[in-house]
C-alpha positions in Angstrom: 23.5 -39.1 2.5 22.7 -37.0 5.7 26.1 -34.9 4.9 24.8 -34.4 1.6 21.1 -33.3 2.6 22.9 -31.1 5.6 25.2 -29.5 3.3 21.8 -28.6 0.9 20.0 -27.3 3.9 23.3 -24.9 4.8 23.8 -23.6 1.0 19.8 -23.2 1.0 19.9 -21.4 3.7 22.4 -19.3 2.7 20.9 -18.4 -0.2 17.5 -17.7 1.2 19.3 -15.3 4.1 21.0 -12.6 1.3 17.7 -12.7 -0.3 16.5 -11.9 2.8 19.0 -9.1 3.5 19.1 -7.9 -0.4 14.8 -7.0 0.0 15.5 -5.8 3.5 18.1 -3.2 2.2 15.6 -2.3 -0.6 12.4 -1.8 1.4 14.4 0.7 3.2 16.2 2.4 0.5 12.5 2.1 -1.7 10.7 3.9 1.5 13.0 6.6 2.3 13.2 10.7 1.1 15.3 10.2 -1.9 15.5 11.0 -5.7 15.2 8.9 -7.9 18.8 8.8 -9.5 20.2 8.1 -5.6 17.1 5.1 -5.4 18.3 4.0 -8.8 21.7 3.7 -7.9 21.6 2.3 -4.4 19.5 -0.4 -5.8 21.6 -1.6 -8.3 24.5 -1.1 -5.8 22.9 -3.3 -3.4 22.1 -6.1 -6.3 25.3 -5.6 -7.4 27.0 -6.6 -4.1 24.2 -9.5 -3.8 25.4 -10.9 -7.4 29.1 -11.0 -6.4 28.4 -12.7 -3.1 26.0 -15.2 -4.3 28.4 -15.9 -7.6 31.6 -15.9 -5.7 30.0 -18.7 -2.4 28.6 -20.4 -5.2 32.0 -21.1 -7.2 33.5 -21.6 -3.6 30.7 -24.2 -3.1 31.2 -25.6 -6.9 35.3 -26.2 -6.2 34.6 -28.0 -2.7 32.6 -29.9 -4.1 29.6 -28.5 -2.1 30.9 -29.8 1.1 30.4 -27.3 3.7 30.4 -30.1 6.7 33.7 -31.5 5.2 35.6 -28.1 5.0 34.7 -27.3 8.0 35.6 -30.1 10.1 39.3 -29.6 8.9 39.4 -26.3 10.3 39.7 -24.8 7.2 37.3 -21.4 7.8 38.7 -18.5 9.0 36.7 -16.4 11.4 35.8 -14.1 9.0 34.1 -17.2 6.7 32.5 -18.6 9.8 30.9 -15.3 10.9 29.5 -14.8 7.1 28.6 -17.9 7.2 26.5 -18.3 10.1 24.9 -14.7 9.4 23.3 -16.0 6.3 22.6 -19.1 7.0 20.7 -18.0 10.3 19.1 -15.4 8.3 17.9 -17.8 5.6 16.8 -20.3 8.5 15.1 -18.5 10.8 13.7 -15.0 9.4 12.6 -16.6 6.3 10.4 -19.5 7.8 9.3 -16.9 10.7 8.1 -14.8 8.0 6.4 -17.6 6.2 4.6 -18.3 9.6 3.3 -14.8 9.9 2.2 -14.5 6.5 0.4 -17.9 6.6 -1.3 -16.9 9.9 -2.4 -13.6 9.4 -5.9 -12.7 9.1 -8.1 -9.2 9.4 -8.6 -8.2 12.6 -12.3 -8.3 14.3 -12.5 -4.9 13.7 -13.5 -5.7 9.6 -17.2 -6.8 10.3 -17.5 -7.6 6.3 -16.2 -7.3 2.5 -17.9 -7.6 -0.4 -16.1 -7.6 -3.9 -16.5 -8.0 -7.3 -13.7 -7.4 -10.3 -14.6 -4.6 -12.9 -12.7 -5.6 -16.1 -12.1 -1.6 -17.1 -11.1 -2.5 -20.8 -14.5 -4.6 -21.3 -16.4 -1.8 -19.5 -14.6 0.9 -22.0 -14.9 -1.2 -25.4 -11.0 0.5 -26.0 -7.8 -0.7 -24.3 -7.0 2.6 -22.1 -3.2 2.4 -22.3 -1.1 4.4 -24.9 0.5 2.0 -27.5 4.3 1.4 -25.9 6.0 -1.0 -23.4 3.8 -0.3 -20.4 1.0 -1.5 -23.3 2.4 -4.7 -24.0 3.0 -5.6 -20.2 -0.9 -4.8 -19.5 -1.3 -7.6 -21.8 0.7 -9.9 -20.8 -1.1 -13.2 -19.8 -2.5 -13.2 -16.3 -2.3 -9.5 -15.6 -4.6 -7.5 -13.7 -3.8 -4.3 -14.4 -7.2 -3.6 -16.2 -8.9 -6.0 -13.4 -10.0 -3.3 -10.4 -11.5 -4.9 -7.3 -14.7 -2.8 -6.3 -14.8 -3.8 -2.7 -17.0 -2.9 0.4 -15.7 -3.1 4.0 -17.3 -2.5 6.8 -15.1 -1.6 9.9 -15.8 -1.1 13.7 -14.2 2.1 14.9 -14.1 1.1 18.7 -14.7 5.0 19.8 -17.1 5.9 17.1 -20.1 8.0 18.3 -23.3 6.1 17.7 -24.6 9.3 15.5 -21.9 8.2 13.2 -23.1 4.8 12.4 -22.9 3.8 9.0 -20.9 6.8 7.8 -19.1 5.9 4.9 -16.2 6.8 2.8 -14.3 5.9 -0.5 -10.6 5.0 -0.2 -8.9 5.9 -3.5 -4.8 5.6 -3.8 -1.6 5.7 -6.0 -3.5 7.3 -8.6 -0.3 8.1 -10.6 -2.0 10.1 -13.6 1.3 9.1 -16.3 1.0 9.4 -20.6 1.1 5.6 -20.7 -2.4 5.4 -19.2 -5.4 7.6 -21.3 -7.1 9.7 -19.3 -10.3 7.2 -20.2 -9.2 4.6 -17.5 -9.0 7.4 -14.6 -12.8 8.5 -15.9 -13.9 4.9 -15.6 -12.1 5.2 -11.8 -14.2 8.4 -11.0 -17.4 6.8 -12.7 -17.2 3.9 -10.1 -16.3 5.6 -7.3 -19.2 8.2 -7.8 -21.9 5.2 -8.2 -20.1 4.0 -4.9 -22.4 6.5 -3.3 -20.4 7.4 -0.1 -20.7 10.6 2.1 -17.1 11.2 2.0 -13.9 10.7 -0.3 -10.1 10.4 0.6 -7.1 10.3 -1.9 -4.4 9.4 -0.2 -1.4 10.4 -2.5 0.6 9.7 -5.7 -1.8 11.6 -7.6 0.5 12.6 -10.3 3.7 11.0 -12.2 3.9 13.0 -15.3 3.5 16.8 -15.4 1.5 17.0 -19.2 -1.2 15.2 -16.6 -1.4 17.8 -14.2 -4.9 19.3 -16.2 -6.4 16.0 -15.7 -6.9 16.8 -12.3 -9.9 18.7 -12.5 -10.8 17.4 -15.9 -11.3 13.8 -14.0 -11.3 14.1 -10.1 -12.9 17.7 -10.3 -16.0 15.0 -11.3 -16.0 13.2 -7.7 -19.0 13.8 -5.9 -19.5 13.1 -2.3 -21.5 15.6 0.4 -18.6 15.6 2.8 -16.5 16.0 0.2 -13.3 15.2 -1.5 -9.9 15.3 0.2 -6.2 15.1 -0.8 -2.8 14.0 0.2 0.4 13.8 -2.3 2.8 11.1 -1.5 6.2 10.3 -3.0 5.6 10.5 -6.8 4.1 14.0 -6.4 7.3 15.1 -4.6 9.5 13.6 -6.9 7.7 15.7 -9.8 9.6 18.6 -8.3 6.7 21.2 -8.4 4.0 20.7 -5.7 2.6 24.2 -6.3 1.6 23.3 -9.3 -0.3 19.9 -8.3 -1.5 21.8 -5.4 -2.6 24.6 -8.2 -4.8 21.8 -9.7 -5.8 20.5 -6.9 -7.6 23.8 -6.0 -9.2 24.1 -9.3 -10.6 21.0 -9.3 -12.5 21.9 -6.2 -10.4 19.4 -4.1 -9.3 20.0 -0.8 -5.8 19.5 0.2 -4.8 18.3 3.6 -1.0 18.0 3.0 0.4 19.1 6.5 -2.8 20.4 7.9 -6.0 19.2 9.4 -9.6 20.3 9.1 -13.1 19.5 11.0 -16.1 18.9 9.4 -19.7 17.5 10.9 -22.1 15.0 10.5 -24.8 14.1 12.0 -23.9 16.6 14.4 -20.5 15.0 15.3 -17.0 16.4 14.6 -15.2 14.9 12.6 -11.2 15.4 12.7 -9.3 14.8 9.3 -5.4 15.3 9.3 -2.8 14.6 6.2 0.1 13.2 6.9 2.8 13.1 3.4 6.2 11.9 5.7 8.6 11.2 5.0 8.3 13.3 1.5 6.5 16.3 2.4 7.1 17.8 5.6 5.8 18.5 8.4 2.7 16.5 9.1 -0.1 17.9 10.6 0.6 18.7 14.2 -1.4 16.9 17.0 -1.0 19.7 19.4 -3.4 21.5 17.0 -6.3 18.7 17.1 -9.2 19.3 19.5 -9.4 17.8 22.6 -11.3 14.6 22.8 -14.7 14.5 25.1 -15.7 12.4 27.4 -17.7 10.3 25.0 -14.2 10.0 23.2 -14.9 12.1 20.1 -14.4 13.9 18.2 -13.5 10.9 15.5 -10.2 11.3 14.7 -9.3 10.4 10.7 -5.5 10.7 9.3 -4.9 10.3 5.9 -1.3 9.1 5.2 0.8 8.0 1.8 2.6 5.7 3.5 1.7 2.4 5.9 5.1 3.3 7.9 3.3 5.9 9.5 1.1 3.8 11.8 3.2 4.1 14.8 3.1 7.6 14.5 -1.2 7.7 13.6 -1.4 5.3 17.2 1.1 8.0 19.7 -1.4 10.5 18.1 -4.6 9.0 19.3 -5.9 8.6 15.5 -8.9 6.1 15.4 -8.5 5.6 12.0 -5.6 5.6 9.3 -5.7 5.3 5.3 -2.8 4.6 3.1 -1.4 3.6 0.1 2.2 3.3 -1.3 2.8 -0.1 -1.2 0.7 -1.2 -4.4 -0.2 -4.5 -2.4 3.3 -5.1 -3.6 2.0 -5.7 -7.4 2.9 -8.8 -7.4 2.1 -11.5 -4.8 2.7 -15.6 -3.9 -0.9 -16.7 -3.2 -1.6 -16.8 0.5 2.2 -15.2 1.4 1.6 -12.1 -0.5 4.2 -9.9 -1.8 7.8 -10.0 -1.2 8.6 -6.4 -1.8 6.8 -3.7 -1.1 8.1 -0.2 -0.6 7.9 0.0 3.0 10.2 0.3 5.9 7.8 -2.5 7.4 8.4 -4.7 4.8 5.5 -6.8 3.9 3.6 -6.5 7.5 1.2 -3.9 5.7 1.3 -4.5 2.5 -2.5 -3.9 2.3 -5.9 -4.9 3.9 -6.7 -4.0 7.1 -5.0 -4.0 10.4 -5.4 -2.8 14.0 -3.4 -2.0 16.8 -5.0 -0.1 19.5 -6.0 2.6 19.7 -6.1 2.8 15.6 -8.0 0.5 12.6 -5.3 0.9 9.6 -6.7 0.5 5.7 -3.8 0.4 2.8 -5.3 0.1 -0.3 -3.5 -0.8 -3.2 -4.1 1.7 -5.4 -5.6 2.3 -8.4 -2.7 2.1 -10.7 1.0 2.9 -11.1 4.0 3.4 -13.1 4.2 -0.2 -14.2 0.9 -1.8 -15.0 2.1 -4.8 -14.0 -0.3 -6.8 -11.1 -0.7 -10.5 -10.3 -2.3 -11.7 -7.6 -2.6 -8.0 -6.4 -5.2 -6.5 -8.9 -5.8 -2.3 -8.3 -8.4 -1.4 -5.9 -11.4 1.2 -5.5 -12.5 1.0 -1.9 -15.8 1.9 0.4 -15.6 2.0 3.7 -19.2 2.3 6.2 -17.8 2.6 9.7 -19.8 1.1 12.5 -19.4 1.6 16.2 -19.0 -1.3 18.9 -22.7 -1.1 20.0 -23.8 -2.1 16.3 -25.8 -5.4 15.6 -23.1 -7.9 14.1 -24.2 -8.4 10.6 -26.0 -5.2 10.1 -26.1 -4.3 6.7 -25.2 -0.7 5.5 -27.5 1.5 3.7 -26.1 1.4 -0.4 -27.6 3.3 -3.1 -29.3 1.0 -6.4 -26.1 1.7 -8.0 -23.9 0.4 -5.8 -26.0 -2.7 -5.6 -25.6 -2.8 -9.3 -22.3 -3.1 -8.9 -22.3 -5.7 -6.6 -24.9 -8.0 -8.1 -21.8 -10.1 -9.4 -19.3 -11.4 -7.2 
């Protein structure tokens, strides 16, 4: 019996480690500057080569009877066999429960004060279901799906360098737009209809704007209607690249009254403070904005410093540039996620670390949202997001409660 059970443990493990390495390979290949007929075909490559190995150990397993300990006792494993063995199966034991650990123990840092949220059912709110009739249609309404389910949330975070003047200033986080003909252009209205009653003094877009070129003129037809005083600012990410003709998002862009900070930075003021924001598109759109360029920080450590980035693997590069705070996208939230682990997948070089939420690792406070829809509507567990952000500094009362409009209260009168 304890052969048997030992010999289930090793297979398992086996098993569980090219999982591991199969969505290892993908997050890379998924997060890197490629087309999509190269993505394509690496991934099916890679599950190609995870088939054969898992159907050919398995048959190997099937004619010995599933007797690892046995085989191996009688010396019958070459080196070769041993060493693929003991990858996997260290893979599958280790990384995977370490991973499950992590997942299980994370939490938002102190630096989130609060959240509020509340679900917006978009089809209910539209009396119409806002997706063309087609595949993407009938996966919106599969059971369970969330696609049409966008959480409204407030946060409020503590930007540990934030200059008392700029208490309480507050911005929308909007991502992965991806403007496509399976969507009608009604669900991105109800998107800008929210995020305008959200009220805030500032709006970021942080990429994948566009996924279909006959969408281009909704651009200013929908997100020419933002409203906020600081106004609206835009980065493409990945999709937008792979469209092949940036000029002509950028074109729209312009006429929608949006301004674009692929690659550059700008300073505006409130309150009398500066207020540094800098797009960063990597790895798709290059260069980012240069650092060199920023203005000097004061002794009073402003001005604040704001990057907006497409993707979460850019973090390390927001914290060597002194950024205080980071927004992304990308990921999705992975689309679909295991309650309390999260997704397995995301697009990211990081794998699941940010897969959305908020994070912080000195000197910077990290927010990837996942997005507001995508290619697929397909989300469980992980429903689309419209977020507001109120930063505080360090020397605000724990608690406090941000100044909202009666419209945003509206919105949040059901949780």
């Amino acid at each position: 019996m304890i052969a048997l059970i030992a010999d289930i443990l090793i297979i398992g493990s086996v098993l569980l480690g090219h999982v591991w390495a199969l969505v290892a390979i993908l997050h890379h290949v998924h997060s890197a500057r490629l087309r999509l007929v190269t993505i394509a075909s690496l991934t099916y490559l890679t599950e190609a080569v995870f088939w054969l190995a898992v159907v050919g150990w398995g048959w190997w397993f099937f004619r010995h009877d599933f007797s690892v300990l046995d085989y191996a006792r009688t010396g019958q494993f070459n080196l070769w066999q041993w060493s693929y063995l003991v990858f996997f199966a260290t893979l599958g034991s280790v990384a995977v429960p370490l991973w499950v650990a992590r997942r299980l123990s994370a939490a938002p840092p102190q630096q989130q004060r609060a959240r509020r949220r509340r679900t917006h059912d978009v089809a209910s709110a539209l009396g119409h279901w806002p997706l063309e009739p087609g595949r993407n249609a009938m996966i919106a309404r599969l059971p369970g799906n969330q696609a049409m389910k966008i959480d409204i949330v407030e946060l409020t975070l503590e930007i540990p360098r934030l200059h008392p003047a700029l208490d309480q200033l507050s911005l929308v986080h909007l991502s992965d737009i991806h403007f496509n003909r399976a969507f009608r252009q009604s669900y991105f209205e109800e998107v800008v209809r929210i995020t305008n009653l959200l009220d805030a003094d500032l709006i970021t877009i942080t990429g994948d704007v566009v996924d279909d070129k006959p969408c281009v003129p909704w651009i200013p037809e929908t997100l020419g209607k933002l409203s906020a005083e600081l106004g609206v600012y835009v980065i493409f990410g990945n999709h937008d690249w792979l469209l092949g003709d940036l000029s002509l998002i950028r074109d729209a862009v312009d006429a929608a009254g949006l301004h674009y900070l692929g690659g550059n930075w700008t300073t505006i003021n409130a309150q009398g403070q500066d207020i540094v924001l800098a797009g960063n598109e990597l790895p798709w759109v290059r260069p980012a904005a240069d650092p060199a360029e920023l203005p000097p920080r004061d002794a009073s450590g402003s001005p604040l410093r704001v990057l907006l980035a497409h993707a979460p693997d850019q973090f390390d590069w927001a914290r060597r540039h002194d950024f205080d705070l980071m927004l992304a996208g990308h990921t999705h939230g992975g689309q679909v996620a295991l309650p309390r682990l999260g997704p397995v997948f995301t697009a990211s070089r990081t794998g699941t670390a940010y897969s959305s939420g908020t994070f912080f690792r000195d000197p910077t406070v990290l927010h990837v949202s996942r997005g507001v829809s995508g290619s697929c509507p397909l989300r469980y567990n992980c429903p689309p997001e419209i977020t507001k952000i109120t930063l505080c500094c360090p020397e605000s009362k724990r608690g406090k409660t941000e100044k909202r409009s009666q419209a945003a209260l509206d919105l949040f009168q059901v949780v």
